[in-house]
C-alpha positions as CSV (number, residue, x, y, z in Angstrom):
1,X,-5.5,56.9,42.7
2,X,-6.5,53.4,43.0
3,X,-4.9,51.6,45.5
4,X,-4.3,52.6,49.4
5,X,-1.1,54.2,50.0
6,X,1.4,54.4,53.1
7,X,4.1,56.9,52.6
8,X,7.0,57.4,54.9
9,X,8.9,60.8,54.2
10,X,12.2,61.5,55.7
11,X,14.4,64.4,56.0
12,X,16.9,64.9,53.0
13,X,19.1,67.8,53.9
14,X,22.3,67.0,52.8
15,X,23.5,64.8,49.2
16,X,25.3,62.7,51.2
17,X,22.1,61.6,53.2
18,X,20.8,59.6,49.5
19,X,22.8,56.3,50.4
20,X,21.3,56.0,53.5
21,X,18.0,57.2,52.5
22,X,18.2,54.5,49.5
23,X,19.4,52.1,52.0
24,X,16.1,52.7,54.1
25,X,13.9,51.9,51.0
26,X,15.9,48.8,50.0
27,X,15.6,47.4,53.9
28,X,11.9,48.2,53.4
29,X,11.7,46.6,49.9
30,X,13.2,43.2,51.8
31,X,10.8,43.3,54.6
32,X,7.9,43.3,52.5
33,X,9.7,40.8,49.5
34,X,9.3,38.4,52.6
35,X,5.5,38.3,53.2
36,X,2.2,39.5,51.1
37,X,1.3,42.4,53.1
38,X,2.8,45.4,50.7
39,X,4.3,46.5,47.9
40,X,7.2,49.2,47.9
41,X,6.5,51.5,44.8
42,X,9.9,53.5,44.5
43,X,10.4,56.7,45.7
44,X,10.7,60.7,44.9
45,X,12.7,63.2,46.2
46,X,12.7,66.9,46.2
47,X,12.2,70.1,48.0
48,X,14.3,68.3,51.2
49,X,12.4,65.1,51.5
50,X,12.6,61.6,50.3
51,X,9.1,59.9,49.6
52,X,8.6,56.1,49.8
53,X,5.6,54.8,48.4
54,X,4.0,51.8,49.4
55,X,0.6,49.9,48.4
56,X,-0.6,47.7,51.7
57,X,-2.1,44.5,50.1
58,X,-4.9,44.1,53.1
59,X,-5.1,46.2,56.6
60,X,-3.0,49.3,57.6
61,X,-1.9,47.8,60.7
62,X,0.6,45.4,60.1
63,X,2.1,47.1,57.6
64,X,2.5,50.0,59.6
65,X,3.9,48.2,62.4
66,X,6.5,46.4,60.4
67,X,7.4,50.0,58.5
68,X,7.8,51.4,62.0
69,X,10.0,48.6,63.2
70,X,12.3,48.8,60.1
71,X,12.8,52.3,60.1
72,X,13.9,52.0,63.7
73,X,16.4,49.6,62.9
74,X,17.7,51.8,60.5
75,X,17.4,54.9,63.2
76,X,15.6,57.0,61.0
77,X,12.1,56.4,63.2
78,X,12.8,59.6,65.3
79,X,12.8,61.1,61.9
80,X,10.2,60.0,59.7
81,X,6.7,61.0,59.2
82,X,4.2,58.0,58.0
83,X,1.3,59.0,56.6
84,X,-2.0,57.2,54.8
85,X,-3.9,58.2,52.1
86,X,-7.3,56.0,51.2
87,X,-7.9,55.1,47.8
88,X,-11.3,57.2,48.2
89,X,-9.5,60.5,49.1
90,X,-6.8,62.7,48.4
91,X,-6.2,63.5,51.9
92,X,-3.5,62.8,54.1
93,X,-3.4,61.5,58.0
94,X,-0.2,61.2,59.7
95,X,-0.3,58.1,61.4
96,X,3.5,58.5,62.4
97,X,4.2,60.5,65.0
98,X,1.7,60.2,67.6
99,X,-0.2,62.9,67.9
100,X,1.7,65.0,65.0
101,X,0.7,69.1,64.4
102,X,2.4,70.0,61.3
103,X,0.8,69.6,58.1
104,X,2.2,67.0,55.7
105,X,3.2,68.4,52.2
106,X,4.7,65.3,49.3
């Protein structure tokens, strides 16, 4: 790994639930086609989740803040999990949702 990653998983329970989880990747592709801050790296799914990857170009914070604010537009906040993984590490940290117990597995 070379680059710091963001990844926001969502639930993926049901086939019919790929268009809209497709349509939450392509909002978040627009959002950061409009400014320099990221770079949306595609996505995986399996095992009931769908993974979006995504390289911050500079800090975490603004990049989280705008994820967080287009995943509510899409109502999938209350959903997701967003977690960061340093460059340096292959550990995880759930940044998304506050004070989160569970263990985060890609």
């Amino acid at each position: 790994m070379t680059k710091n990653q963001l990844i926001v998983q969502l639930p993926a329970a049901e086939s019919s639930d790929f268009d809209t989880l497709i349509h939450v990747e392509e909002t978040l592709i627009q959002a950061f086609s409009q400014n320099n801050l990221a770079v949306v790296d595609g996505h995986d799914i399996g095992e009931g989740k769908f993974n979006i990857f995504i390289f911050p170009k500079g800090s975490w914070g603004p990049v989280i803040e705008r994820v967080q604010a287009f995943l509510k537009l899409r109502g999938v906040l209350n959903k997701a999990l967003i977690v960061k993984r340093l460059k340096s590490s292959e550990r995880y940290v759930v940044v998304w949702p506050d004070k989160y117990s569970g263990e985060f597995k890609l």
